[in-house]
N, C-alpha and C positions, 0 to 999 in steps of 0.2 A: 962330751958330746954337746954338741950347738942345741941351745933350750928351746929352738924353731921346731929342729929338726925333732927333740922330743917330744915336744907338743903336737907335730904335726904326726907321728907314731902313734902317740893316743889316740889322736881323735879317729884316726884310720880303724885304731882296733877297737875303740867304742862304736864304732858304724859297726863293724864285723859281726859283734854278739850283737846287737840290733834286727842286722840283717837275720841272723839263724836262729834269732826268738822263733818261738811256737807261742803264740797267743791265745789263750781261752776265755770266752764269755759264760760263765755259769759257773755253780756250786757242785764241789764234788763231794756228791751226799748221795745216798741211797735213793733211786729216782730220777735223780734230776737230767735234764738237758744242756749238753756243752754243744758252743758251739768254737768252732776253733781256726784261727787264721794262720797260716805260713808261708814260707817265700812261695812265688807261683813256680811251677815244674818241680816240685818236691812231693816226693812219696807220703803217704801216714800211716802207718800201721797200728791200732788198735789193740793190745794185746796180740794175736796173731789175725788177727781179719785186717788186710788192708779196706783203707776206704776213699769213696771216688774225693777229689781235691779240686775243686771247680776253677777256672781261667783265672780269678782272679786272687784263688790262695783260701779258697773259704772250704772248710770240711764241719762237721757235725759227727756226733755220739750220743748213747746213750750210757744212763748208768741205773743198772736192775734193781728191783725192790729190797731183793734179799744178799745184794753184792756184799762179801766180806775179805775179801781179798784187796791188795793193791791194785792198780791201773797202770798197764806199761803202754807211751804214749810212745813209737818210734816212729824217727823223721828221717828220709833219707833223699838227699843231695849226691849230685856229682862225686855217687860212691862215696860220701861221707856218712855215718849213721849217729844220730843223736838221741839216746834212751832220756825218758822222763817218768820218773815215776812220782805216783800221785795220791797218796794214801785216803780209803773212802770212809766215810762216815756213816755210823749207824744213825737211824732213825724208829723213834717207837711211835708203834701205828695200832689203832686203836682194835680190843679184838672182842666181840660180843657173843656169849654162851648162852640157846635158848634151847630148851628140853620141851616135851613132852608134844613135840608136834608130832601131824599126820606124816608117815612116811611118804605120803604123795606131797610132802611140801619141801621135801628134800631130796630125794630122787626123782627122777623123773621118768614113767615108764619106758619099759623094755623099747614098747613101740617106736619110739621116736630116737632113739641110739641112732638108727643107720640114719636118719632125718639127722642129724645133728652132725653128725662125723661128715657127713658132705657139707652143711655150712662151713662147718673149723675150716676143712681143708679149702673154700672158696676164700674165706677171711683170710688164711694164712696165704694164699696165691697174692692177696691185694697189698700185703702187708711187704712182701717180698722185693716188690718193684724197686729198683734201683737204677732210676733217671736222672737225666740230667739236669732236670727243671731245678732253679734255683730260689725257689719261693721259700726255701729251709732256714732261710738266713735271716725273714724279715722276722719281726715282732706277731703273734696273733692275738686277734682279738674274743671278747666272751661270745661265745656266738648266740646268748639268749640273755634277758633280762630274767632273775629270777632268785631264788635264795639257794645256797650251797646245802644241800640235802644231805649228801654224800662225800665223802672225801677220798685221795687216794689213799692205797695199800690196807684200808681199815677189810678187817676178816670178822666172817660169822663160824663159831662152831654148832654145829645144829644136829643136838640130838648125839652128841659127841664127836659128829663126825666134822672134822677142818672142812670148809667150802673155800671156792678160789675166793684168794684177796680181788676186792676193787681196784680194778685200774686205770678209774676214770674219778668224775667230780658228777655225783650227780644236780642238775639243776632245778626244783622245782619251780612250774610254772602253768598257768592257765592254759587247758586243752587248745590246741590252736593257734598259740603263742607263735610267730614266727620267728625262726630259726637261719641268724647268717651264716654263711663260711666265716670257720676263722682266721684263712689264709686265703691267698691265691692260689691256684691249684688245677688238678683234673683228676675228674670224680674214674674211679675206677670199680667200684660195685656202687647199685644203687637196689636193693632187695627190699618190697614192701611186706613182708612177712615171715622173716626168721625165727622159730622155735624160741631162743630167749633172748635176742634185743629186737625182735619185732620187723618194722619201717627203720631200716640201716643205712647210710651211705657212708664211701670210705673212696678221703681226697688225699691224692698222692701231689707229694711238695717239691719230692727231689731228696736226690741222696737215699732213700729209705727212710724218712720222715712222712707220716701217713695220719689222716686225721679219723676219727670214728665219731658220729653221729647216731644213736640210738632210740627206739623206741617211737619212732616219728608215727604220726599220725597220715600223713599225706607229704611223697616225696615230688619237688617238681624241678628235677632235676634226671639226667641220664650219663650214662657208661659214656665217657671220653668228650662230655662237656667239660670246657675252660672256664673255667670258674676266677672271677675277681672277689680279694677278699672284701667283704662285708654283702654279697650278694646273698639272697635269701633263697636256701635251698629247701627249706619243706617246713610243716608245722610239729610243735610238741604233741607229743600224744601218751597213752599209754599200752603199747602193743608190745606184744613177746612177753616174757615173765616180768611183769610190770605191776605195782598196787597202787599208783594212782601216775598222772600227768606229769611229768619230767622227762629232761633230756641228759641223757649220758653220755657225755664226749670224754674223750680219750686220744691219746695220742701216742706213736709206737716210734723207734726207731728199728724198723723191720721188724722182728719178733720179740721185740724188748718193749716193754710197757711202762710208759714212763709218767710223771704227773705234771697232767696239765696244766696246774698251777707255777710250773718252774720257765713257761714259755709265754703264758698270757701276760699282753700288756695293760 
């Protein structure tokens, strides 16, 4: 065969795998945020969730705290299907054992349960949204100056009983501190008093990419404002189950809680 003609074979079929790469930005680790690009007009499925794939090829995931299993990433083209599997890494997250407290400092009365089961399921309404906005894909930024308090996935056992792990980065900072968005976005709850994170807001990015803002002192901000990243949405405070001035952000991809730290720039 004429060494044009093979030459020109290769490079045909070097563009080919080119073209039906699946691209990923991120670590696949327990937590983290992927973000992922493919041909435009191509499927992604998820394990079995498909996910939206935006005009220009860009999609997003999350990977859970406690993931131990593989990650089946399939792509499908003009009826063609392409399986990727992705094996996940553990991570140890830090777990703290403290006895002999008041029972009211670990439960929390009977009273406040049906209080409580109506925030969840408001939070889990915001968390949910699955738009089109494409602000998923840029960089965010810290949204407070301040020192890392808190970290993710770290757990208390209290009194022997497990409490939910953190799924945020706590910040502390001076009461009043002002607080940016860390993206671009639109706010979709704005609560200045929730049972335990207090002054809330929660900015939807796109995709099911959603930001959480906690404990705020004063929010100045509302429901289906357009928010640019680095605008100032409210001050630090210490409101909700709080023991002193800090900010709690967090970031989900829909009900997957993931660490903020795998997305700030």
């Amino acid at each position: 065969m004429d060494c044009k003609i093979i030459k020109y074979t290769l490079i045909l079929f070097l563009i080919s795998l080119k073209v039906s790469a699946v691209e990923f930005e991120g670590k696949f680790i327990q937590g983290h945020f992927i973000l992922g690009k493919t041909e435009i007009g191509a499927k992604i499925i998820i394990d079995k969730k498909e996910v939206k794939v935006s005009k220009d090829g860009y999609f997003v995931f999350g990977i859970d705290r406690d993931r131990k299993y593989d990650l089946i990433i399939t792509k499908i083209i003009k009826n063609k299907k392409e399986k990727i599997t992705k094996k996940i890494l553990k991570r140890k997250y830090n777990i703290q054992r403290i006895d002999g407290l008041a029972e009211s400092k670990v439960t929390p009365p009977e009273s406040v349960y049906k209080r409580i089961k109506q925030e969840n399921f408001k939070i889990g309404e915001a968390r949910a949204i699955n738009s089109n906005l494409p602000f998923f894909k840029n960089k965010f930024i810290m949204p407070v100056n301040g020192i890392i308090s808190g970290v993710y996935g770290s757990q208390r056992i209290l009194n022997g009983k497990p409490k939910w792990p953190h799924y945020g980065i706590d910040i502390a900072a001076k009461k009043g501190s002002k607080i940016k968005s860390s993206g671009n976005g639109i706010v979709t709850m704005a609560e200045p008093d929730l049972y335990y994170t207090g002054g809330t807001i929660i900015m939807d990015h796109g995709h099911g990419i959603s930001t959480i803002y906690s404990h705020l002192e004063k929010l100045m901000v509302e429901v289906g404002d357009h928010i640019k990243q680095g605008e100032i949405i409210g001050t630090v405070g210490s409101t909700g189950r709080s023991t002193g001035p800090h900010l709690d952000f967090r970031i989900n991809w829909f009900q997957t809680r993931l660490d903020p730290m795998t997305v700030l720039n």
